[in-house]
C-alpha positions in Angstrom: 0.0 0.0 0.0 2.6 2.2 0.9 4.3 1.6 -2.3 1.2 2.1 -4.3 0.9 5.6 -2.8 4.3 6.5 -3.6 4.2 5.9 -7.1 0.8 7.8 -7.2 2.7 10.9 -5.8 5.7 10.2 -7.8 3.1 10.0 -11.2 0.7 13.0 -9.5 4.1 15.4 -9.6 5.1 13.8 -12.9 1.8 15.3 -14.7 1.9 19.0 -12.9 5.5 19.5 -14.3 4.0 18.4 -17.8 1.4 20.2 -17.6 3.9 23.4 -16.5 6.3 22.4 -19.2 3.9 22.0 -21.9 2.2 25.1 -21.1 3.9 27.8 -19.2 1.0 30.1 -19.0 -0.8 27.4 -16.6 1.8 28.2 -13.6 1.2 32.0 -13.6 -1.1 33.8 -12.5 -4.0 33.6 -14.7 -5.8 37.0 -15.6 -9.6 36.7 -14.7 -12.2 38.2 -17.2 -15.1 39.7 -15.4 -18.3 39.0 -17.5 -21.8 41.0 -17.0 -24.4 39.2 -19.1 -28.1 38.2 -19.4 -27.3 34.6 -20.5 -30.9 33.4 -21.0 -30.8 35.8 -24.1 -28.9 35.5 -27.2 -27.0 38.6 -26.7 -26.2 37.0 -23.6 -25.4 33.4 -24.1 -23.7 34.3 -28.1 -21.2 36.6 -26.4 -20.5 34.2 -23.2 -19.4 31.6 -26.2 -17.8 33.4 -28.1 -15.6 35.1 -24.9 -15.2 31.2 -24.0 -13.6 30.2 -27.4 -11.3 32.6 -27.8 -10.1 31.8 -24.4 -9.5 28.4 -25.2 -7.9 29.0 -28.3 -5.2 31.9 -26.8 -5.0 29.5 -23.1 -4.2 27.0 -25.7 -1.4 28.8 -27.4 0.5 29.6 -24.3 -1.5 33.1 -23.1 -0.3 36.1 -23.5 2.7 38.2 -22.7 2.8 40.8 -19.5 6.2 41.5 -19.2 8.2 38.6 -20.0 5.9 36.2 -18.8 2.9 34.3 -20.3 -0.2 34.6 -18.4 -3.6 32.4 -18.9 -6.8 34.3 -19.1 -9.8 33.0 -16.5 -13.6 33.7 -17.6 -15.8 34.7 -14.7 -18.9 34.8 -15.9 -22.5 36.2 -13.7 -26.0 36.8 -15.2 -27.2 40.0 -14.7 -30.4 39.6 -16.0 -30.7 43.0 -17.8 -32.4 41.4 -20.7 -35.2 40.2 -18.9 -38.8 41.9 -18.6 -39.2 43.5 -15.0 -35.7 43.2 -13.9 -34.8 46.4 -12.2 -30.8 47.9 -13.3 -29.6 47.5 -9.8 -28.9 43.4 -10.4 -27.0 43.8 -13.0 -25.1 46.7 -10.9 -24.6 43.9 -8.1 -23.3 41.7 -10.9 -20.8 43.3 -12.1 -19.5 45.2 -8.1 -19.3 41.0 -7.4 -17.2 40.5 -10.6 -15.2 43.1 -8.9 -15.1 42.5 -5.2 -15.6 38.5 -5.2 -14.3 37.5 -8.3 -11.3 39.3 -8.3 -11.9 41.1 -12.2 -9.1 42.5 -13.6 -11.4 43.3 -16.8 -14.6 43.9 -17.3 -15.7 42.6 -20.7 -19.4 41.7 -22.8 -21.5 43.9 -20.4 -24.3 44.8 -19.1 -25.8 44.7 -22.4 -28.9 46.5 -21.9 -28.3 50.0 -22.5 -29.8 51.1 -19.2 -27.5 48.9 -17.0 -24.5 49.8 -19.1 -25.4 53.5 -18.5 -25.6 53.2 -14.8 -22.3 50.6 -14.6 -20.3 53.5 -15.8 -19.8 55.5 -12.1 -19.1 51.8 -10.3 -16.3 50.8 -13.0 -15.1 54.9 -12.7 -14.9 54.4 -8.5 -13.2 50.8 -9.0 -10.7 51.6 -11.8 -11.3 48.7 -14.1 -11.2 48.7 -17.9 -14.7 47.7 -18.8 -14.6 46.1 -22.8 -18.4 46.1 -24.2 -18.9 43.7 -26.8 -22.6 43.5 -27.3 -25.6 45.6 -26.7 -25.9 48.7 -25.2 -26.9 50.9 -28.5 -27.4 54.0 -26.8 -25.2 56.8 -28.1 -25.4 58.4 -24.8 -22.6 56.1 -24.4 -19.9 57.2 -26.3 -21.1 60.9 -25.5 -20.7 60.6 -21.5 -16.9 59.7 -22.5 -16.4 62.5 -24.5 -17.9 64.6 -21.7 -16.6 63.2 -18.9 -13.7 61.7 -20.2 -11.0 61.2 -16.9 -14.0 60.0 -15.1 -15.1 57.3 -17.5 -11.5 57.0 -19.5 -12.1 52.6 -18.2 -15.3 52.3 -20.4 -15.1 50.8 -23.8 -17.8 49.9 -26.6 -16.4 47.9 -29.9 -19.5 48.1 -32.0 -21.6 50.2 -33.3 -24.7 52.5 -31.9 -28.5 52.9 -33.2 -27.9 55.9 -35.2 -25.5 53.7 -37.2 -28.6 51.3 -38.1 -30.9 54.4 -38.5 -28.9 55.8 -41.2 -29.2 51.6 -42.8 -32.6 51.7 -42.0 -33.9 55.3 -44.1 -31.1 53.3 -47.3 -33.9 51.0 -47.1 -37.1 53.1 -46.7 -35.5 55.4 -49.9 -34.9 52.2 -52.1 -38.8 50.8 -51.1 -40.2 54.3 -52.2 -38.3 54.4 -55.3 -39.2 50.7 -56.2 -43.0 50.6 -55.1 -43.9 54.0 -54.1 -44.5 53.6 -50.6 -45.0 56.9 -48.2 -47.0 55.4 -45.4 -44.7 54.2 -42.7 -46.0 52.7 -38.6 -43.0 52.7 -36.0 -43.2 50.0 -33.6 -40.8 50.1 -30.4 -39.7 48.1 -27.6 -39.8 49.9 -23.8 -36.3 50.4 -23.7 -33.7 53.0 -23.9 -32.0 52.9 -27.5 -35.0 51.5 -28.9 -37.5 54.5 -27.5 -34.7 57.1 -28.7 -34.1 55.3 -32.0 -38.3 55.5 -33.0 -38.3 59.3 -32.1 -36.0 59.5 -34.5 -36.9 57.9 -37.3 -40.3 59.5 -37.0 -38.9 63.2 -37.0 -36.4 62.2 -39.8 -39.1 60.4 -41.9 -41.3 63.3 -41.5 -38.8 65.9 -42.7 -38.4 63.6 -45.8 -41.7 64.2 -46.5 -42.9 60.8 -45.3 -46.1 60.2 -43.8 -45.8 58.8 -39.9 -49.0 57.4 -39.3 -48.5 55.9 -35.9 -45.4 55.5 -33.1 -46.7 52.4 -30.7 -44.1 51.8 -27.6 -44.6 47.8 -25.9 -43.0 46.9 -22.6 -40.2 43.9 -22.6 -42.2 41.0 -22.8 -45.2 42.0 -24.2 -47.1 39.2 -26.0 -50.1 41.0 -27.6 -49.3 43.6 -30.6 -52.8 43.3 -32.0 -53.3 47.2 -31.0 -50.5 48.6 -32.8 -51.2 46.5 -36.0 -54.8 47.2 -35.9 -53.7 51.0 -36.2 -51.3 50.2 -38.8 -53.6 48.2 -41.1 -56.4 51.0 -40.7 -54.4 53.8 -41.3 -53.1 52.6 -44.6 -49.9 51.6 -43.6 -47.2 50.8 -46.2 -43.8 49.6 -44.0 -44.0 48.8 -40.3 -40.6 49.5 -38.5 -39.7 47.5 -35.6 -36.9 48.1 -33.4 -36.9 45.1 -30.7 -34.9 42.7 -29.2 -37.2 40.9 -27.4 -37.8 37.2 -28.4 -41.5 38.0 -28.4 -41.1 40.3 -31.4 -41.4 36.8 -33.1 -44.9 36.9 -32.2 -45.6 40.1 -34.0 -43.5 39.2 -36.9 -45.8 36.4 -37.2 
């Protein structure tokens, strides 16, 4: 027995030093990645697999170089539920402070990605110091405008895509090629309860109407709504020729349908 244990120490120190040898970066210590998202939504979930690949894949490869060592990364991921209907911005504020405090962070990356929680996560990643890397979500451009403002308070905060009035100026390419094609002037806005999307209808309907389109209805729906018949029933009798819809809600399926 005794012998039995000694060669399982013997083989058990065998396999760390292998491991060491084989890939430096897994003695050091490893850089954590703190990441804020509503993984029961595809925003959330996409961007939680796509952080996890590329992890895998650089992890793989030896890490990367601080100095003149190689250091792993470490994903640390916490749901803040910003996605979800009735969920109030101060969980995902808790999510990403226990990133912080309990997970050790150095990084901050993927979220919140409701615009809201993104907005308000700006002051707590200003008091803490940490770079903060958004990745998906969080259209508002009131976010790229509080950096400008404010810029050695929120000089952490990041955003590497784009903002709604990006899609807006896709979305009127569209409406001008529909016009051209089939005549259509009547247009119906139809917007989800939440920040980017409420700014991003307003708008398009002030835009529309100073390109001489007709705006014959603007109809907001909480997250979650099921029932759209309202808002189609004033589209269909008020002659409506395109329907806009900026959601990104799973039930806007519903209405699609």
């Amino acid at each position: 027995m005794i012998v039995r244990r000694s060669n399982l120490l013997v083989i058990l120190v065998l396999a760390i030093l292998l491991v060491f040898s084989v890939n430096p970066a897994a003695a050091a210590k490893p850089i954590v990645l703190g990441c804020p998202l509503s993984t029961a939504y595809l925003y959330g979930w996409d961007a939680e697999r796509a952080i996890t690949l590329a992890v895998e894949e650089i992890n793989a490869a030896g890490g990367v170089k601080v100095g003149k060592k190689m250091r792993p990364f470490k994903v640390e991921v916490i749901d803040t539920r910003d996605l979800e209907p009735g969920v109030p911005v101060s969980e995902a504020l808790l999510a990403v402070e226990k990133l912080i405090l309990n997970k050790r962070a150095d990084f901050i990356l993927g979220g919140p990605v409701r615009s809201e929680a993104a907005l308000a996560a700006m002051p707590l990643l200003s008091r803490y110091k940490k770079v903060s890397i958004l990745t998906t979500g969080v259209l508002t451009p009131k976010y790229h405008a509080l950096v400008a403002e404010q810029y050695d308070k929120f000089k952490y905060c990041f955003r590497i895509h784009g903002e709604a009035k990006n899609l807006v100026g896709e979305i009127f390419a569209n409406f001008g090629e529909l016009k051209q094609k089939y005549g259509f002037n009547n247009l119906f806005i139809i917007a989800q309860d939440v920040a980017h999307a409420r700014g991003a209808a307003n708008i398009i309907k002030k835009i529309a109407e100073k390109k001489g389109w007709n705006v014959t209805g603007l109809e907001i729906y909480p997250t979650g709504a099921t029932d759209f018949s309202m808002g189609l029933l004033k589209a269909k009798c008020s002659n409506t020729e395109i329907i806009n819809i900026w959601m990104d809600m799973p039930e806007s399926a519903i209405l699609l349908k």
